[in-house]
N, C-alpha and C positions, 0 to 999 in steps of 0.2 A: 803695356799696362792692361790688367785683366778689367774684363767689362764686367760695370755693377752689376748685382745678384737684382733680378725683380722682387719688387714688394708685392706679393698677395693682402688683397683687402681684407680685414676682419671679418666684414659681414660674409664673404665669401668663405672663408674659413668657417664659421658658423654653419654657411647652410651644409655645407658639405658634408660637417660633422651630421647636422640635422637629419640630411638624406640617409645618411650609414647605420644611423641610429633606427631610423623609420625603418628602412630596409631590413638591419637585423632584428627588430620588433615583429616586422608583417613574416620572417622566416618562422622566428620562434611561434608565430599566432599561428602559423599555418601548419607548423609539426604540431604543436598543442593538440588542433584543431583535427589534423589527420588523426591522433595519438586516443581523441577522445571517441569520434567518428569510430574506429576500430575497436574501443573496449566497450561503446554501445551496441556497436553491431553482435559482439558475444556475447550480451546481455540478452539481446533482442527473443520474446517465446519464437518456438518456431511457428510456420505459417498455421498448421493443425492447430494450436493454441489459441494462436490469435482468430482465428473462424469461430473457434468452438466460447471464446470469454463474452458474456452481456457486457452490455455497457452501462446498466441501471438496477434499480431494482423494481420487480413487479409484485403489484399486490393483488390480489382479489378478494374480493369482498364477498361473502356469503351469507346470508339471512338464515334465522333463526333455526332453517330448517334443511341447512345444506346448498339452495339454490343460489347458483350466481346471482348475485344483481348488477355487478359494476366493477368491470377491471380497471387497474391504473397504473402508471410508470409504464415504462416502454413495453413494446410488442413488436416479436421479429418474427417474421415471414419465412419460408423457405429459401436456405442457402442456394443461390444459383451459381453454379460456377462459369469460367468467363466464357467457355465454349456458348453456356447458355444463356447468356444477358442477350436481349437482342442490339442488334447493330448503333438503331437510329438511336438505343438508352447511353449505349458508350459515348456514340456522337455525340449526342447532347453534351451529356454532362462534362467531355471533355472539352467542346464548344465555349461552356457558360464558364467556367470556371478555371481552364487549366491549358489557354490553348496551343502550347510550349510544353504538354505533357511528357510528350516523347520526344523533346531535346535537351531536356535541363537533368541534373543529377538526383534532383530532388528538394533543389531551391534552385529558384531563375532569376538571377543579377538582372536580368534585363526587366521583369515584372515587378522588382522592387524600385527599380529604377523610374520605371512608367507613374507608378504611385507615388515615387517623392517629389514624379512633376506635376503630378495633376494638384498635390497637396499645395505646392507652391502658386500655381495659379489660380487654384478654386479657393485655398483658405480654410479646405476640410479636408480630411482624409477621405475621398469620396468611392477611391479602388486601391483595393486591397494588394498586396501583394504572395499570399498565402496560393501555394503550389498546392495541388491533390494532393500531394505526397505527405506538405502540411499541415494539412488540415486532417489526414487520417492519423498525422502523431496526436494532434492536441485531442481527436475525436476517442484517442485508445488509452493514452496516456498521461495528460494535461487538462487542466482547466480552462476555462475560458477568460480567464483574468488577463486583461490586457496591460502588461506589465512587460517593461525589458528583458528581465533575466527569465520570462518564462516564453518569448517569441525566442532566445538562441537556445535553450532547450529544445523547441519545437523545430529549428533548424536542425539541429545535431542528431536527431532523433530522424528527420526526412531522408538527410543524407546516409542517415545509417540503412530507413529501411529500402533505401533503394543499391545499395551493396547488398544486402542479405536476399531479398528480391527482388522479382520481375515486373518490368513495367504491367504485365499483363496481369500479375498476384497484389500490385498496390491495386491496380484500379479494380480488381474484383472484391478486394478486401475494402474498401472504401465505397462503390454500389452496396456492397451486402450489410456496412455496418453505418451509414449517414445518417444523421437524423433528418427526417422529412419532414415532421413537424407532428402533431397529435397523436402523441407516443407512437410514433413508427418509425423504424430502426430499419433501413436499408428497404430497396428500392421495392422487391416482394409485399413484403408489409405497407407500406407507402401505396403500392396499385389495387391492395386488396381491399384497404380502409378508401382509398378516393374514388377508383372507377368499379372495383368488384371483382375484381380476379387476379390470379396471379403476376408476376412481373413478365412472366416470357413470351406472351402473347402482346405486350405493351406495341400500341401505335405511334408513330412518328408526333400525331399530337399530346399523347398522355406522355410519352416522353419526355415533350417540351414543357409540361408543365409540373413534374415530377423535376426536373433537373430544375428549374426556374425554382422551385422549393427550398434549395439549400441555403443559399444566399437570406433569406431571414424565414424560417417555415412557418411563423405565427402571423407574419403580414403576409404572407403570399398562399398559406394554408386555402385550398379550397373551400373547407367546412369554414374557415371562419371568414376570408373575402373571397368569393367567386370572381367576382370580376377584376381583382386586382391581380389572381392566380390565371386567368388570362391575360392578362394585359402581360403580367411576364413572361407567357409562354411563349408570345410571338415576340417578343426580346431574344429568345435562346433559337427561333427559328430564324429569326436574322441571322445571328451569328454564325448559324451552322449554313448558312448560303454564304456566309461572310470569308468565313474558314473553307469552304468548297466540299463540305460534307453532306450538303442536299443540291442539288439543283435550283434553279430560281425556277422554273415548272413545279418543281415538287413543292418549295415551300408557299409558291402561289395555291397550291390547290389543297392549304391544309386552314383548316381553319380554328384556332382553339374552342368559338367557344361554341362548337361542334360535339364539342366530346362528354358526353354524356357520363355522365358524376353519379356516381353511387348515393341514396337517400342515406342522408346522417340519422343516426338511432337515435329514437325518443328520448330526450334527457329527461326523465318522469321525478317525479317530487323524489325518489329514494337519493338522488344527490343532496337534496338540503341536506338529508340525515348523514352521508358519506363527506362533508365537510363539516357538520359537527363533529363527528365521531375518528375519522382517521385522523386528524393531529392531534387526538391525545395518546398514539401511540406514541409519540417520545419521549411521555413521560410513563411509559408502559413496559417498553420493552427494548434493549439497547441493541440494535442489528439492522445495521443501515445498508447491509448490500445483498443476504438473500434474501431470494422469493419468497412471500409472506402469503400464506391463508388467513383472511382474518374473518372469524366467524360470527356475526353480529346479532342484534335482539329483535330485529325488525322481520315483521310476519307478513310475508306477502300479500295477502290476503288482507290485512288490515288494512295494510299503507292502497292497494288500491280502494277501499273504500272509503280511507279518507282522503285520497285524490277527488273519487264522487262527491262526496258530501262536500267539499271545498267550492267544488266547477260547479255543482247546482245548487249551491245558498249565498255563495260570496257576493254581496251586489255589485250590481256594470260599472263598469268605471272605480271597482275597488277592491283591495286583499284582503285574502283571509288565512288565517295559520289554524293550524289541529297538532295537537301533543297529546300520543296516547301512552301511560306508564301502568305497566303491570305491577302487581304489589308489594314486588321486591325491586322495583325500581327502574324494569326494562322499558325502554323503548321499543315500544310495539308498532309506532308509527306515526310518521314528523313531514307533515306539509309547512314548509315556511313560505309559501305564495303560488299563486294557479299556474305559474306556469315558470321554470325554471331554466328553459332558453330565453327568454323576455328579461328575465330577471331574477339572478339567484342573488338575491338580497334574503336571507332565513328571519322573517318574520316572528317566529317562533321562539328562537333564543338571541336574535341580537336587537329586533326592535323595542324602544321604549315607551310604552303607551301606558296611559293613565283605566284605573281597571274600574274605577267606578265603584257599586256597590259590593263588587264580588270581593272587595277589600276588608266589610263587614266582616269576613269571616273571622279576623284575628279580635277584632271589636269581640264580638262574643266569645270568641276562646277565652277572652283575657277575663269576661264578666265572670263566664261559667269557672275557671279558676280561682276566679275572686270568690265564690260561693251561691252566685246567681243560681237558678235552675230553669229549666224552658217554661213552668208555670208559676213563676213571681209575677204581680201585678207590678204595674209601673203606666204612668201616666202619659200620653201623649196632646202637650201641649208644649204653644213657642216657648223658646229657648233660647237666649244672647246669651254666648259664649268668647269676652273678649272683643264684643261688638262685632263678630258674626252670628246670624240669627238663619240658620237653617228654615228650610221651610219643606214642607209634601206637596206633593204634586198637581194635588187636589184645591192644595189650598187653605184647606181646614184640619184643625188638629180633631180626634177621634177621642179623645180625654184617656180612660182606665182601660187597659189591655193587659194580657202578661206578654212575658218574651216571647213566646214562640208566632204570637199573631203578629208583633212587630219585625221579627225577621220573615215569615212568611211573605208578608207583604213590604219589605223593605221602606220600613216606616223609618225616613229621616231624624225627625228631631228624636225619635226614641235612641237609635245608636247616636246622636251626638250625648244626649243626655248620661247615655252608659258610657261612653269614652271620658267624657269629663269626669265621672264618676270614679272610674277604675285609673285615670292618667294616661294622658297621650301617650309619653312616653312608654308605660306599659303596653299599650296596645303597639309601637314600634318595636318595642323589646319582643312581644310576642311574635311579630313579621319576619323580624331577625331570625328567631330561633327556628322559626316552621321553612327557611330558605331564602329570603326576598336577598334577593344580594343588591341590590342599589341604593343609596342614598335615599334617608326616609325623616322628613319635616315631621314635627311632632305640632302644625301648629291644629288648632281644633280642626280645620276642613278635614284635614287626613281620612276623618273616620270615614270618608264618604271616598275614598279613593281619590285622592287630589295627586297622590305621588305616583311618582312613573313608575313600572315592574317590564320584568319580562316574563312572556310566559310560560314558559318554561319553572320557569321557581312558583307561579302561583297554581300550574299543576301541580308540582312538588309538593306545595303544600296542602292544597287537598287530598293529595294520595296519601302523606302521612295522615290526615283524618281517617282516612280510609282503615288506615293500617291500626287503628289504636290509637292511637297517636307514639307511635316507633317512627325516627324520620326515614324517610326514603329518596333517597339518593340518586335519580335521574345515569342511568351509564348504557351505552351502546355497542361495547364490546365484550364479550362470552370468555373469548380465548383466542390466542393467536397461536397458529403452528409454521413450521420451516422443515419442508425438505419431509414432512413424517412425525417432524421432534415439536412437540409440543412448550412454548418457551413462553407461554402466559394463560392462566387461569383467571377471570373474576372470580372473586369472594363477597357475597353480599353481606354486608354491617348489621346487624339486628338490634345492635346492642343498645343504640341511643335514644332514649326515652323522652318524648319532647312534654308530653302533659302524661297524667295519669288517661287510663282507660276509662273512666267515667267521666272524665271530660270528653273524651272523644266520642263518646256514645252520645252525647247529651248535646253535641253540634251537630252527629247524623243526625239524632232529630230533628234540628231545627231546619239539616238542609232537607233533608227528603220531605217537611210538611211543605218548605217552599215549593219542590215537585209536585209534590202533590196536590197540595190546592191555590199556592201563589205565583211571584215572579216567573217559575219556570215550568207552567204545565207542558207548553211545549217539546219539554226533553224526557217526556214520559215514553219508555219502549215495551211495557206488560211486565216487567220485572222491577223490584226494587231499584229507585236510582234515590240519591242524594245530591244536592247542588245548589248554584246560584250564579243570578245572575248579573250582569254588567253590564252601563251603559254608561256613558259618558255624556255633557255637555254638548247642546247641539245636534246631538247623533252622529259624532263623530266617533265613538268607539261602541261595539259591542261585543260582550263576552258573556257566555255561558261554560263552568267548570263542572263537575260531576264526576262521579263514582257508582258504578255497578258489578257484581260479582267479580268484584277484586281488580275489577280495570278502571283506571284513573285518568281522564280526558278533557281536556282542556279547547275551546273555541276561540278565536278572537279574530275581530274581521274590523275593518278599516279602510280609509286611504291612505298610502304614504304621505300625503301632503297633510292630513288632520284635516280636511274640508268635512262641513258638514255631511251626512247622507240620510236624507228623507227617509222616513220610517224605521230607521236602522234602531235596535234596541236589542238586548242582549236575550230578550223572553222570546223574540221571535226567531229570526233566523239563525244566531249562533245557537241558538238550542233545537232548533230544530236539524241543523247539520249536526248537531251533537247526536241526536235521536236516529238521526238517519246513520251516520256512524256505528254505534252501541249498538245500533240491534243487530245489522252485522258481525261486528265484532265479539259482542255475548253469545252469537251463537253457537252451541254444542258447549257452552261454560255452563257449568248446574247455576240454578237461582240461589242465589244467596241474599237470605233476610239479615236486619242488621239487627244489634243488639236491642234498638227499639222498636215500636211499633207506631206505622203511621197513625198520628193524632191531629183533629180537625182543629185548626185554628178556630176562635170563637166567632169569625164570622161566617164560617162556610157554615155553624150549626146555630147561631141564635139567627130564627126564622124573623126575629121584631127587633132586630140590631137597626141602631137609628143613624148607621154612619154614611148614609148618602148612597150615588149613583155609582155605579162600576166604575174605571178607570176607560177613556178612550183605548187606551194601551190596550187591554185587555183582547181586543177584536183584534184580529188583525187581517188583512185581505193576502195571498200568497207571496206577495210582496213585499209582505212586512207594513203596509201603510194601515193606518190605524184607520176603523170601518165606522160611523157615527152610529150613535146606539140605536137611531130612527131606523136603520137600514140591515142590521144583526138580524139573520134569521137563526128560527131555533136551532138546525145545526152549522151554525156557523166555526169557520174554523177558530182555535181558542190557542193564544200568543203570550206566555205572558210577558207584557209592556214595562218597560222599567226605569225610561227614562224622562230629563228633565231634571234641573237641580240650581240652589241657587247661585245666582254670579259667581260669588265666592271661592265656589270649589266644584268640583264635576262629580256626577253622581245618580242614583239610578231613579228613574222614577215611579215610584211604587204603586201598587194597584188600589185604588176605597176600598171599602168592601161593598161585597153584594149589595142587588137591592133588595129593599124590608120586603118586596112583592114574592109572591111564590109561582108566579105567572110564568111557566115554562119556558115561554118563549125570552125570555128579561133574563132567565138564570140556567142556561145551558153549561156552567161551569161549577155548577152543585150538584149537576144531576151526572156529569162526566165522573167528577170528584168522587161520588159513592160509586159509582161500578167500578172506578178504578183499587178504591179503598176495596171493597170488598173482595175482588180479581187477585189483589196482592195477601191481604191477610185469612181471606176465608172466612169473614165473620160477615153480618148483615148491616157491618158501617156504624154510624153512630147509634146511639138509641133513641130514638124521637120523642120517647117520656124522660128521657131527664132533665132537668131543670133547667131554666136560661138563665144568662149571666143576667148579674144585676147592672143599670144601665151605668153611662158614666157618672154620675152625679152620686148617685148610691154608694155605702158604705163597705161591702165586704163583699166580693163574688160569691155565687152562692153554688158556681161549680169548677172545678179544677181538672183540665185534662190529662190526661194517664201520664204517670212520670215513668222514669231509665228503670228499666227492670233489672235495676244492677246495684248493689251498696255502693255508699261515697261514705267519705267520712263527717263525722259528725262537726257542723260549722261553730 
């Protein structure tokens, strides 16, 4: 009788199929995988290609006049070839990173292995498993996206370059092309930015701390932590006693943090301007991989001068920015803070601060629009507007004045009087149009500068006063070239007319009499200036803006915090860095008058004006602290003070006027005032037989200062 057939188990049946299936799956994975391996490797440049390709793009930046200021994107060193790398550089870096270099293909089973145990028992991916070999595909080839189907690219790409080349041609081509960290691109460039000279000289410790680089270059970057760029250097000298590539003599007698480090170059205010300015090449010119010259507006010579004028007016413990715009709208020179290793926060165009009086200026654009002119009378007395009630600094209202004495001396309740007159709203409409790009409350404080700006736009908008009133456009790129090929041009805009030109002549006047005999004597340089100034609540903000022989310059100084600062007012030290600035900068520019001529406010010329004691403001010690009037000698220095304002809203504190006395020593800012007037116009100043105004209680002035020597149209 034949003996029964055994019964095979199902599940056994199963796996077996399972195994045959797995098995011919890992065949076909592995022809796939040979099949692809071999049409990358025929893909692959040759080694000469691959030497010779960047791996970025660079730009350099060039000032107005050709000079470098500031390269950026990567920088690559001299190709050393591997004859020439020194010993201890190969050691390292095969130490730190690869120490299965020269036994794996080009991926190592066994260093991914190591990494899927440490992951399992640390609960972070905390080592890597990327071979030299991988890390030079994703460094030539690949992104950094850490994504699956872009690590078996980065496999198939290793395996290939290490069939097409030599262990000795990956690891020279991976020193020559690494990133190090602060755009430097292989190991040359890397020694030359860190210690100062080339790679082939490199010592066993700048080694260690070059190869300790790759692993993250921004936290281990010497320029940006020293001591953490040692602490990993003696990590990689471990290892290389660990792997038996140093001796434990040798790596006892090295010491990282020995090694003497190359001085990192002054990062000088021209970076605020190189981060305003290069990201709007994207929207400039589409060419994301060659080399860029990009030719810029900024004048050396300015921007260090107003580096000066920033470091010696900004008060201690506080910021200050400068915006200078030529008349077609260049950037001639952009401080956004003292110091831009400390902190590159751009003051200049991203901070938001409240500008105080200097805000006035659209208040009157919008009156003289409306058909005001700088000699209509208008009354200076309180004022509830909606149940704010403005008030001057002084205290007391001054009763009948015209326009130009109330901007002069940035008389409060008069510009609220003219804003309610003309419509908030209008005078926002007018902010809008002259550039303000921020969000602007139309409730009455406004006129007094209650709204945030930046400053940036309220240069802007002084330079279009400057200009006519044509707006002016703020831009910091000329033209960009590539390679030779010239592939962007600026075009300046002429064409958009923001007020007629007899309005703009008719607020130079009003700014330049403010230079001349009110808020901002201070920013007086021997030449025609026009301006005004800003102060804020508390002394927390002070600005001074202005225009001369066609350059347009903005001050504003501060804390980041908005803390109070003692004496701080926009008449004294922003305008006095303003003037320190200007006269630099105007020099070898001809003088240019403006369409009007300086005209004395009514109290620098009624000798029996009954409006009181000078402003404390007015004095001020080099500090900026307001001097008491007991203690003003006759040439005292002369500030002008602009702050102070009520609860309300923030805003400048305007100057009295003179006193009724003619007592030299009480009035050193009438006698300045005439040599100044006369110095700029050439005449002998006012006339001293013309008439005096009639007082405030009296009926009809009985003289009117020189109007715009230009037609307007009939009102």
């Amino acid at each position: 009788m034949a003996k029964a057939s055994k019964i095979v188990p199902r599940w056994r049946r199963w796996l077996v199929l399972g195994l045959r299936l797995t098995g011919v799956a890992a065949l076909l994975g592995i022809i796939a995988l040979v099949v692809t391996v071999y049409v990358t490797e025929s893909q692959l440049p040759s080694f000469d290609e691959l030497k010779s390709s960047p791996n970025g793009q660079m730009i350099r930046v060039l000032a107005d006049d050709g000079t470098p200021i500031v390269s950026l994107g990567p920088s690559y060193g001299e190709w050393l070839p591997y004859a020439q790398i020194p010993q201890v550089m190969k050691d390292a870096m095969v130490a730190v990173e690869d120490r299965r270099f020269r036994d794996h293909p080009g991926v190592d089973p066994i260093g991914i292995a190591r990494s899927f145990q440490v992951r399992i028992t640390s609960g972070h991916w905390r080592q890597g498993g990327s071979t030299i070999t991988q890390q030079l595909a994703r460094n030539i080839f690949l992104s950094s996206t850490k994504k699956f189907g872009r690590k078996a690219r980065e496999m198939v790409l290793a395996l290939a370059l290490e069939r097409k080349f030599s262990k000795d041609q990956v690891l020279e081509l991976y020193l020559n092309k690494v990133y190090f960290g602060g755009g430097a691109y292989g190991i040359d460039a890397a020694s030359r930015k860190f210690f100062g000279h080339g790679a082939s000289t490199l010592s066993l410790g700048e080694a260690a701390i070059i190869a300790g680089l790759v692993k993250a270059p921004s936290n281990y970057s010497p320029t940006a932590d020293a001591q953490a760029a040692v602490n990993r250097a003696g990590v990689v000298i471990g290892l290389m006693k660990e792997t038996g590539k140093i001796s434990a003599a040798e790596a006892a007698s090295v010491d990282p943090r020995t090694v003497k480090l190359a001085p990192e170059p002054n990062q000088n205010s021209v970076r605020y301007f190189t981060d305003w300015a290069l990201p709007q090449l994207e929207n400039l010119i589409d060419e994301p991989t060659r080399p860029l010259e990009v030719w810029t507006t900024i004048d050396i010579r300015m921007q260090k001068a107003a580096d000066a004028a920033i470091a010696a007016y900004a008060p201690r413990n506080a910021q200050g920015a400068l915006i200078s715009l030529d008349r077609d709208g260049a950037v001639r020179a952009m401080v956004g803070g003292k110091d831009y290793v400390t902190s590159n926060y751009n003051r200049g165009v991203t901070a938001l601060r409240q500008p105080g009086s200097s805000f006035k200026l659209f208040v009157y654009l919008a009156a003289l629009e409306a058909g005001h002119r700088p000699s209509d009378r208008i009354v200076d007395e309180p004022i509830t507007i909606n149940g704010w009630s403005p008030r001057n600094s002084s205290g007391r209202n001054a009763g009948e004045m015209d326009i130009r004495t109330a901007f002069a001396y940035s008389v409060n309740t008069v510009a609220a009087k003219i804003g309610q007159e003309v419509g908030f709203s209008t005078v926002a409409d007018m902010a809008r149009r002259f550039g303000i790009s921020t969000p602007i409350s139309t409730v009455p404080s406004m006129v007094l500068g209650s709204n945030d700006v930046h400053l940036i736009d309220m240069t802007r908008a002084f330079a279009s006063v400057s200009n006519k009133g044509v707006a002016v456009t703020p831009y910091g790129i000329t033209k960009v070239t590539s390679m030779g090929e010239t592939i962007y041009n600026h075009e300046v805009d002429r064409s958009h007319v923001l007020v007629a030109p007899y309005v703009a002549a008719e607020m130079t006047d009003l700014l330049q009499t403010a230079v001349a005999t009110g808020t901002g004597k201070a920013a007086q340089i021997g030449r025609p200036v026009a301006g005004k100034t800003g102060t804020t609540s508390s002394n927390k903000d002070g600005w001074f803006l202005g225009f001369s022989s066609g350059l347009t310059t903005g001050v504003w100084m501060g804390r980041d915090d908005a803390k109070s600062i003692p004496g701080l007012q926009g008449g004294t030290l922003p305008a006095r860095a303003f003037a320190a600035f200007m006269k630099i900068a105007t020099a070898g520019r001809p003088v240019e008058t403006f369409d009007t001529q300086v005209t004395l406010p009514e109290w620098q010329l009624d000798n029996e004006s009954d409006f009181g004691q000078p402003d404390n403001g007015l004095f001020v010690d080099p500090d900026g602290n307001p001097i008491p009037p007991d203690q003003i000698a006759p040439d005292a220095p002369i500030g002008g003070g602009d702050a102070g304002m009520p609860p309300q809203s923030e805003d400048d504190q305007p100057q009295t006027a003179p006193d009724a006395t003619d007592d030299p020593a009480r009035r050193p800012d009438e006698r300045l005032d005439r040599k100044w007037i006369d110095r700029m116009t050439g005449s002998p100043g006012a006339d001293p037989n013309r008439p005096k105004r009639v007082v405030p209680n009296g009926s009809a002035p009985a003289d009117r200062p020189r109007e715009v020597q230009q037609a307007r149209p009939t009102q």
